[in-house]
C-alpha positions as CSV (number, residue, x, y, z in Angstrom):
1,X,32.2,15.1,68.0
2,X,31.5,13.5,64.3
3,X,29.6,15.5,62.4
4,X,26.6,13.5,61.2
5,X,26.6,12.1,57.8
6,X,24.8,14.1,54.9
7,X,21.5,12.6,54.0
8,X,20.9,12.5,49.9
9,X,17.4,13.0,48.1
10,X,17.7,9.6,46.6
11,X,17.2,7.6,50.2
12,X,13.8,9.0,50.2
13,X,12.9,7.4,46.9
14,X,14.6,4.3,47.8
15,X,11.9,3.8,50.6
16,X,10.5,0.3,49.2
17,X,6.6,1.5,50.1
18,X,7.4,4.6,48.2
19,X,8.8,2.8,45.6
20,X,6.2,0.5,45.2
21,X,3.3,2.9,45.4
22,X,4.8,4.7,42.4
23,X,4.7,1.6,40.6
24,X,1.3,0.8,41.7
25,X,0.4,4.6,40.7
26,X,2.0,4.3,37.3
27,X,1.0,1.0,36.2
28,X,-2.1,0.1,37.9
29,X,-4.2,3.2,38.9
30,X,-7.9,2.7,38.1
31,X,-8.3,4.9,35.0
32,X,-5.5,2.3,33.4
33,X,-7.5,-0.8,34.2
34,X,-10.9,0.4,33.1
35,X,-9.6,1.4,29.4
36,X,-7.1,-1.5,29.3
37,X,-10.0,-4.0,27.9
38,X,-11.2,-0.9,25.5
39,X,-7.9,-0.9,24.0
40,X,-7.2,-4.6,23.6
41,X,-10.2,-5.0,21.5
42,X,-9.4,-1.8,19.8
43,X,-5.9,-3.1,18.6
44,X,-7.5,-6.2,17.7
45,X,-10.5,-4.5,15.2
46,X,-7.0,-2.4,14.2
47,X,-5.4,-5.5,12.7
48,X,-8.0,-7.2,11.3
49,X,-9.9,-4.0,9.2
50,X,-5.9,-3.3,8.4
51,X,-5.4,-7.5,7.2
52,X,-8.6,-6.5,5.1
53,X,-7.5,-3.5,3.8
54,X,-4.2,-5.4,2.6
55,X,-5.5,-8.2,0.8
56,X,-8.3,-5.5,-1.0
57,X,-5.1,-4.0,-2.7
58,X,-3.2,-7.0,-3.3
59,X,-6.2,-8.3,-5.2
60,X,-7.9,-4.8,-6.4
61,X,-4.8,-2.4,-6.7
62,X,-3.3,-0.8,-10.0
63,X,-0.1,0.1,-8.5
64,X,3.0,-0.9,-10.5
65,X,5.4,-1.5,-8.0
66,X,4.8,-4.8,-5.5
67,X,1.4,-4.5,-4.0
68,X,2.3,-7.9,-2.1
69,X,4.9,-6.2,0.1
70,X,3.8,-2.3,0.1
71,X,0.0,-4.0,1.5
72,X,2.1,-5.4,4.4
73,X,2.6,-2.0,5.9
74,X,-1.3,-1.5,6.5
75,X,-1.6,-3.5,9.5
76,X,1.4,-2.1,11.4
77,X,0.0,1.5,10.4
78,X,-3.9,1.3,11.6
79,X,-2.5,-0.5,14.6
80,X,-0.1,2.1,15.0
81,X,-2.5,4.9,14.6
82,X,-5.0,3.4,16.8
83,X,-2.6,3.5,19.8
84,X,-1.4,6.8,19.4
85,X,-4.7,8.6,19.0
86,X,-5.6,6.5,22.5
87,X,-3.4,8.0,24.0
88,X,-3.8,11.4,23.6
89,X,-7.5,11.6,22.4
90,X,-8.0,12.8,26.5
91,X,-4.9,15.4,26.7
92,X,-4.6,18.4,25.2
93,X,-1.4,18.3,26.0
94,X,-0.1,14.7,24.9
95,X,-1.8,16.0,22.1
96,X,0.7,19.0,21.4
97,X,3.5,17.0,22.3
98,X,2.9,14.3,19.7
99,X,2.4,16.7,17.0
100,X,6.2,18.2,18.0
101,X,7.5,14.9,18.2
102,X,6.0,14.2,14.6
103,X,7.4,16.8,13.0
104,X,10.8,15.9,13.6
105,X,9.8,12.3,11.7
106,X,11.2,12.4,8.3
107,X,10.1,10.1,5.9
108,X,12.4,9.2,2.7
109,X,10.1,6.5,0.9
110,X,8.9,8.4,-2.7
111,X,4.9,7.2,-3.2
112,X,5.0,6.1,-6.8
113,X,1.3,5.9,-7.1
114,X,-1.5,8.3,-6.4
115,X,-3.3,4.7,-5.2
116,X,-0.6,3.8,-3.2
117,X,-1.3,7.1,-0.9
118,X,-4.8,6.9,-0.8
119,X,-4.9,3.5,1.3
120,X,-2.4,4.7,3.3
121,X,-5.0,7.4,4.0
122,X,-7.4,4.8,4.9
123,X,-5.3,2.9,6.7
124,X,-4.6,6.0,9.0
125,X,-8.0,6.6,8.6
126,X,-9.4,3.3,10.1
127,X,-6.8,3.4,13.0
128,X,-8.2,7.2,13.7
129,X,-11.5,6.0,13.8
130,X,-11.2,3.1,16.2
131,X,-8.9,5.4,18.7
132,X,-11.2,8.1,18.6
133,X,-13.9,5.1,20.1
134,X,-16.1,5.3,16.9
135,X,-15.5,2.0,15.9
136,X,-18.9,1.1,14.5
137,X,-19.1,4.0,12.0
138,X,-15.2,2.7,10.9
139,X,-16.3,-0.5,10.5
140,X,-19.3,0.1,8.4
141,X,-17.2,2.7,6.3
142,X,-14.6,0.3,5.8
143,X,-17.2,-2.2,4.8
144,X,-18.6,0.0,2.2
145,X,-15.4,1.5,0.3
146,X,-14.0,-2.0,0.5
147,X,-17.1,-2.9,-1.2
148,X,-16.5,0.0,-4.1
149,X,-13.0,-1.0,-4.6
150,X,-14.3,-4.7,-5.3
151,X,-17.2,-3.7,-7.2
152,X,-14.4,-1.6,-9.3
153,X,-12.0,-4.3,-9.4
154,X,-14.6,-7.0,-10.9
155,X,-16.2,-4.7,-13.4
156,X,-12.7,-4.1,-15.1
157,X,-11.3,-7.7,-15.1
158,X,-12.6,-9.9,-18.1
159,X,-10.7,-13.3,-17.8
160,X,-7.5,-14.5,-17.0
161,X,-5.5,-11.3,-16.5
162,X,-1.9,-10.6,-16.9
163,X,-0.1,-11.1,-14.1
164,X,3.3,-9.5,-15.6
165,X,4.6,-5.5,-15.7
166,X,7.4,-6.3,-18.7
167,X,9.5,-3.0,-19.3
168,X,11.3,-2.5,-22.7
169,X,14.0,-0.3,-23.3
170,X,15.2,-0.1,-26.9
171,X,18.6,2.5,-27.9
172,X,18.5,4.5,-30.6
173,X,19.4,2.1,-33.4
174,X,16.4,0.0,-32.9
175,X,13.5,1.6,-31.8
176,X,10.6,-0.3,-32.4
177,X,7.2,1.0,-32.7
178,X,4.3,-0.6,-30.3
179,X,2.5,-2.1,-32.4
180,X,5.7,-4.5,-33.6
181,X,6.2,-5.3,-29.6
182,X,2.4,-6.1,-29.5
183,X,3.5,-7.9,-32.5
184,X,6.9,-9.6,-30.7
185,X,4.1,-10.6,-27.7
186,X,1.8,-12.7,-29.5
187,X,3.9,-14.4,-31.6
188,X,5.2,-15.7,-28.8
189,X,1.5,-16.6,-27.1
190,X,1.4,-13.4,-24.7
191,X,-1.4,-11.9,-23.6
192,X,-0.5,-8.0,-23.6
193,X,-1.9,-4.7,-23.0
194,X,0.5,-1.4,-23.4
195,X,0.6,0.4,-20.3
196,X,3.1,3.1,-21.0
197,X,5.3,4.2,-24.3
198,X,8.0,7.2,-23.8
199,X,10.0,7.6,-26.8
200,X,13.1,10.7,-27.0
201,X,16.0,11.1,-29.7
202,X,18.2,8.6,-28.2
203,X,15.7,5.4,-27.0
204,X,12.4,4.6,-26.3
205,X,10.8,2.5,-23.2
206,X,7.7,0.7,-23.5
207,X,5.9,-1.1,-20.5
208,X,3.4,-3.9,-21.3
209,X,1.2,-6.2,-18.7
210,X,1.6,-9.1,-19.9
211,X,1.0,-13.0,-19.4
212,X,3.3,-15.4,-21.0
213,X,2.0,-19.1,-21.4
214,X,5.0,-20.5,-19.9
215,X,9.3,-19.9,-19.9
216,X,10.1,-20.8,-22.5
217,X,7.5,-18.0,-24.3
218,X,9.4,-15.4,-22.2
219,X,12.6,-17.2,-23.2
220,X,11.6,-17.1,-27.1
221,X,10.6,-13.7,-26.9
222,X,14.1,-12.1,-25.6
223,X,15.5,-14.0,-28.0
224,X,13.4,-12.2,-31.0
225,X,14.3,-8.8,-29.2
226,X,17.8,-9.6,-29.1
227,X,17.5,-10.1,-32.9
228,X,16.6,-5.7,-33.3
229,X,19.5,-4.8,-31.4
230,X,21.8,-6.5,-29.1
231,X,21.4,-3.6,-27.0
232,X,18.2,-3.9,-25.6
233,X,16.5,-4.2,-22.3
234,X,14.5,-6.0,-20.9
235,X,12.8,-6.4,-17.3
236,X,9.8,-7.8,-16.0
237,X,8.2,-7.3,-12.3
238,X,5.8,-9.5,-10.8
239,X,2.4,-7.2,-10.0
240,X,2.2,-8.4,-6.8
241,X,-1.7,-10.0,-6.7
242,X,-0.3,-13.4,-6.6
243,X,2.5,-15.5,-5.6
244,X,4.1,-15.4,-2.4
C-alpha cells in the first residue's frame, strides 16, 4: 500500500477563490474605495500649494545657492508628506512604525541657509495639513504667508535688481579693499551691492550681487583684476530667480 502523498500549506493558498478574495480584500475592500477620491484630490491640492510654494522662493528667496533647482524639491516633499500622514493619521500603529522606519533615514545634504529650512518646514507643513484632512485652514495659511513673503519681497526690490552672486578671492599680495572692487564694478557698468567681505593674514574673499550690462563688462572686469595679481579668483553663480 502507497502511502499517500504529503499535502503542503501552500496548496491551500493556491485555491484561485482564496486567492482572489485576498486580492479583493487587499485592494478593494470598502474603506479603500471611499477614501480613494479623498486622497486623489488631496495629492492634487499637495502639488499645486507645493508648485506655489516654489515659484514664491524662486522669485522672493535670499538664499545664495540656486533657488531654481533647491524650489524643485517642494513639490515632491508636500506630496510626499501628504501620503504618508494618510496613511497613518488612523493607526496608532502605522504611526509608530513610520517613526522607526524614519529614524533609520539619514540625510547628508548641509542647509546653507536658515531660509532654505524654513520652506522646507512649510512645505512639510502644507503636506501635514492636507493629510491630516484640514485642507481649508492649509490653504488659507498658505495664502496668507505666501502673501507676507511677497509683500516682503516687493518692499525691498527698487528696480532692476542684480541677478549675479560674483565671489572674489584675492592672495595675500593683492588684497584689495571693498571699496576699490565697488570701484573695479562700476567702471566696468556693474550694478553692485557687497554681500559678504572675510579678510585673514593670507587672502581675502569678497562676494558682491551684481549685474553686469553685458559680456564683455564681465570680460573687462577680470581683465582689470587680473591686473592686481595674477593670482586671483574669480566666480560668479547665477541667483537662481531667472533663467532656466
Amino acid at each position: 500500500m502507497r502511502p499517500s502523498e504529503p499535502s503542503f500549506p501552500f496548496e491551500n493558498f493556491m485555491d484561485t477563490t482564496k486567492l482572489q478574495d485576498a486580492l479583493r480584500e487587499l485592494f478593494w475592500d470598502s474603506p479603500t474605495l471611499e477614501s480613494l477620491p479623498t486622497l486623489v484630490l488631496s495629492l492634487v491640492a499637495a502639488a499645486i500649494l507645493g508648485t506655489l510654494l516654489g515659484q514664491a522662493y524662486i522669485h522672493f528667496g535670499r538664499s545664495l545657492s540656486n533657488r531654481r533647482v533647491f524650489a524643485a524639491n517642494f513639490l515632491l516633499l508636500t506630496v510626499t508628506t501628504t501620503l504618508v500622514i494618510t496613511i497613518v493619521k488612523s493607526s496608532l500603529a502605522l504611526s509608530l512604525g513610520l517613526v522607526g522606519a524614519l529614524s533609520i533615514v539619514r540625510f547628508r545634504a548641509a542647509i546653507k541657509e536658515p531660509e532654505e529650512l524654513a520652506f522646507l518646514f512649510l512645505a512639510i507643513s502644507v503636506g501635514l495639513g492636507l493629510g491630516a484632512g484640514q485642507a481649508l485652514i492649509t490653504v488659507i495659511a498658505l495664502v496668507l504667508i505666501l502673501g507676507l513673503i511677497a509683500i516682503r519681497g516687493l518692499m525691498h526690490r527698487q528696480g532692476p535688481q542684480p541677478n549675479l552672486y560674483l565671489t572674489v578671492a584675492c592672495p595675500a599680495g593683492a588684497k584689495p579693499t571693498a571699496s576699490q572692487l565697488m570701484s573695479l564694478l562700476k567702471q566696468c557698468g556693474a550694478t553692485a551691492r557687497l554681500k559678504r567681505f572675510d579678510e585673514s593674514p593670507q587672502s581675502i574673499e569678497a562676494t558682491f550681487l551684481v549685474d553686469f550690462r553685458d559680456l564683455g563688462s564681465f570680460d573687462t572686469f577680470g581683465r582689470q583684476l587680473q591686473q592686481l595679481h595674477p593670482g586671483v579668483r574669480m566666480s560668479c553663480l547665477d541667483d537662481g530667480a531667472t533663467g532656466g
